[in-house]
C-alpha positions in Angstrom: 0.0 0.0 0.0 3.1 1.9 1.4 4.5 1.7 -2.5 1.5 2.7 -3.9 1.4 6.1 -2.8 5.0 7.0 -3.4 4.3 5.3 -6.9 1.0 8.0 -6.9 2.8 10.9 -5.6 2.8 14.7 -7.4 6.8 14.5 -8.3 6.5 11.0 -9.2 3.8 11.7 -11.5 5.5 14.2 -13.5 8.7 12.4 -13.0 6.9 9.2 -14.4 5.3 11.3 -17.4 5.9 11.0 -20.8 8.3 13.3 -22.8 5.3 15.2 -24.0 3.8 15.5 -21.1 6.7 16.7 -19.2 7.0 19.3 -22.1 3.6 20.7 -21.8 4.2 21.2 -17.7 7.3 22.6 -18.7 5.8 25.3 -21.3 2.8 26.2 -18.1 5.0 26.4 -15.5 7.3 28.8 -17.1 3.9 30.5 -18.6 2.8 30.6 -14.5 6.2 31.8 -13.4 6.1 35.0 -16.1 2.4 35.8 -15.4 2.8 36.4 -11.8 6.8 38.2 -12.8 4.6 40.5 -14.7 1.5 40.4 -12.2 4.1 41.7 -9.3 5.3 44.6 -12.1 2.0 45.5 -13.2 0.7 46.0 -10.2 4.2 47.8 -8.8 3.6 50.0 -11.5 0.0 51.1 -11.7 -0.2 51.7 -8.0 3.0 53.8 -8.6 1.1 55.7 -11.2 -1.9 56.3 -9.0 -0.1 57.7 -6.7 1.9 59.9 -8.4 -1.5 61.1 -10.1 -3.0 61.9 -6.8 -0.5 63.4 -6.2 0.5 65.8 -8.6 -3.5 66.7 -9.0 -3.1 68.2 -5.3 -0.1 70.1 -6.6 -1.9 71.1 -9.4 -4.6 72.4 -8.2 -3.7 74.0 -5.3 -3.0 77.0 -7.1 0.5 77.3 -7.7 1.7 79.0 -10.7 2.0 77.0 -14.2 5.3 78.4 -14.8 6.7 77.4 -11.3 5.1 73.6 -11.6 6.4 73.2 -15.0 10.0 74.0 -13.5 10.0 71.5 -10.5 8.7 68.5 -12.4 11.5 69.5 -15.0 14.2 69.9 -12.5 12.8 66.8 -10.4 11.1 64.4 -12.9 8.6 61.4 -11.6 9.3 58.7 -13.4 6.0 57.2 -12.3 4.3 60.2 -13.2 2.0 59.7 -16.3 -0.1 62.7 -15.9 3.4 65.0 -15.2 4.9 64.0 -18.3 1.0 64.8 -19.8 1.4 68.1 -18.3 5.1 68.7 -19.4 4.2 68.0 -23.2 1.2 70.5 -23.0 2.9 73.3 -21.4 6.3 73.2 -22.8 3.7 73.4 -26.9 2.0 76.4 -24.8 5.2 78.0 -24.2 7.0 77.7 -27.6 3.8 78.4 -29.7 2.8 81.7 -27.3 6.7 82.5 -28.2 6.2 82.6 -31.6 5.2 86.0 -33.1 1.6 86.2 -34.9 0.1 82.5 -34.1 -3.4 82.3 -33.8 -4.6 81.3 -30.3 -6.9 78.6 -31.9 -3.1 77.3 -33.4 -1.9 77.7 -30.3 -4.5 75.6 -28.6 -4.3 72.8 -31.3 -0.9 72.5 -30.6 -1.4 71.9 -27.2 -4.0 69.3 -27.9 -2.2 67.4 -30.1 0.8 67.4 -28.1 -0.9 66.0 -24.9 -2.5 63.2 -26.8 0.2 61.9 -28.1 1.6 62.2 -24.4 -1.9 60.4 -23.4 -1.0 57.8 -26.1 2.7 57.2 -24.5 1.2 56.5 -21.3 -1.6 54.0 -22.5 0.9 52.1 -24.1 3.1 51.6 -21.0 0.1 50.5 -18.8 -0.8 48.0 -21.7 2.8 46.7 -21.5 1.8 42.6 -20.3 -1.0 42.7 -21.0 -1.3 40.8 -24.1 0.9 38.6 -22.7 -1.7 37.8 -19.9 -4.2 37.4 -22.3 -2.4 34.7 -24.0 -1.9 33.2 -21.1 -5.0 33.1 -19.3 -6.9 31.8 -22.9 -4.4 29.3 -24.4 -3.3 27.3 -21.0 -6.1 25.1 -20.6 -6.2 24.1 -23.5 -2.4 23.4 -23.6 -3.3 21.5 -20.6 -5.9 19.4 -21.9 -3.6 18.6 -24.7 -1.2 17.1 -22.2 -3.6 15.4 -20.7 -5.4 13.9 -23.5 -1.5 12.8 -24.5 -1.1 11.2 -22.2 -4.7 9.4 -21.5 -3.9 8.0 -24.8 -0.2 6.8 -23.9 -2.6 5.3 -20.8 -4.7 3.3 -22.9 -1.6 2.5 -25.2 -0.2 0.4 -22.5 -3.4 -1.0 -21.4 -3.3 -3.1 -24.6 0.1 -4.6 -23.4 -1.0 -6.2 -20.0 -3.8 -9.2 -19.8 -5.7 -8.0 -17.1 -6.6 -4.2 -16.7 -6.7 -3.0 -12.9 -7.5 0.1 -11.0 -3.5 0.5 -10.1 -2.4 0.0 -13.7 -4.9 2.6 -14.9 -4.4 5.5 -12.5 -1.3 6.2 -12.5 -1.1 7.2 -16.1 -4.8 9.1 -15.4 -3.5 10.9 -12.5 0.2 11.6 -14.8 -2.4 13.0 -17.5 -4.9 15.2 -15.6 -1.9 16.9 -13.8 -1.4 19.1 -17.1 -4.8 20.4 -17.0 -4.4 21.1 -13.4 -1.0 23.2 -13.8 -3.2 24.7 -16.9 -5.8 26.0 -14.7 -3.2 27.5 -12.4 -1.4 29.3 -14.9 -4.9 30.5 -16.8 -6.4 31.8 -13.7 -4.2 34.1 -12.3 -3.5 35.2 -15.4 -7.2 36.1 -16.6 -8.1 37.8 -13.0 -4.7 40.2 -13.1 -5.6 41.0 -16.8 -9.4 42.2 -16.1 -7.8 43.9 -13.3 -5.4 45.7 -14.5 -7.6 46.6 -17.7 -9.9 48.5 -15.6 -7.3 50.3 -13.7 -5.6 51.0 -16.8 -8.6 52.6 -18.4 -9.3 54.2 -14.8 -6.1 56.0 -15.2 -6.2 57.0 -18.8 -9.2 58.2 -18.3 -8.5 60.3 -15.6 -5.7 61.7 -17.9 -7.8 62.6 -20.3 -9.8 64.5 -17.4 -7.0 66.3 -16.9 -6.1 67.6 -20.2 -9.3 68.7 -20.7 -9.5 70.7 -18.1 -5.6 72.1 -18.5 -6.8 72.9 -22.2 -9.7 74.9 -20.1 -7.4 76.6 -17.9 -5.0 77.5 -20.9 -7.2 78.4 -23.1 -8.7 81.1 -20.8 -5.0 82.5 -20.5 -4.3 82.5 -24.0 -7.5 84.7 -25.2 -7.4 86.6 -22.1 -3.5 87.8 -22.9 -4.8 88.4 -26.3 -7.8 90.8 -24.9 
């Protein structure tokens, strides 16, 4: 009895497996191991960014001047800071188009908006970073899993047809071997799926509270441009 468990336990299992088999827990464990490397960074990161949004918002709107703002996050730059480098790209346009002699203040505004955008669109792209990754992930390893397992159900049956008399022993060992994929398949998709709706939504949270923002720095500049211009 004693050397039927040991023969039944997880490492003898995989140990046990065929080469295929031992491939495909291979491929989802080092799938697992990455999702939750990026899970950890992801999450690092957009908490990071939250922050640093909060953050700078209270700054922002506590009424210091534009000019002065501009030159601290220059001087002391947040890498974490989405919504500073937002704010960066729209007043440092501001400033070089209000520079220029005879630009029309509707120019001057297009400028701006065009230049925070593609700030917006710089920041979007680094909270995507992973995800597509997590996607994969979470939708292809189950069925990579139930590949391996159907593998090796069939190398199961495959040696049935060598032996005389078929027997609950002979049987499981090669079942339990099999259904061990799906189960490391499940483990890896899981994870994966709930950090990448997660961190979807917060991403989207975030960009849209960027694009908040600009809109309402396009408001505040845009009352300073045509106000000068009175």
């Amino acid at each position: 009895m004693e050397s039927n468990v040991d023969h039944m336990s997880m490492w003898s299992l995989i140990s046990n497996a065929s080469f295929v088999v031992q491939l495909v827990m291979l491929i989802l464990v080092g799938a697992s191991v990455t999702s939750w490397i990026l899970i950890f960074q992801r999450g690092n990161m957009i908490r990071a960014a939250k922050r640093a949004l909060d953050a700078f918002e209270e700054r922002f709107w506590s009424g210091i001047d534009l000019s002065k703002l501009y030159r601290q996050a220059g001087s002391n730059p947040d890498p974490d800071s989405g919504v500073e480098q937002i704010f960066r790209a729209g007043f440092k346009e501001f400033s070089r188009l209000r520079q220029q002699q005879g630009v029309d203040p509707d120019a001057v505004m297009d400028g701006v908006n065009r230049a925070m955008r593609v700030a917006i669109s710089r920041e979007e792209e680094k909270l995507e970073q992973g995800l597509p990754f997590l996607a994969t992930v979470g939708s292809t390893s189950p069925y990579i899993g139930l590949f391996g397992t159907v593998w090796g159900i069939m190398n199961s049956f495959r040696g049935l047809a060598q032996v005389q008399q078929a027997t609950l022993a002979t049987v499981a060992p090669g079942i339990a071997e099999a259904l061990i994929a799906t189960a490391i398949g499940l483990f890896a998709a899981i994870p994966a799926v709930i950090a990448y709706n997660r961190f979807a939504a917060r991403g989207e949270m975030l960009i849209g509270r960027y694009y908040t923002f600009a809109d309402e720095f396009q408001a505040i500049l845009h009352r300073k441009v045509h106000t000068s211009e009175d």
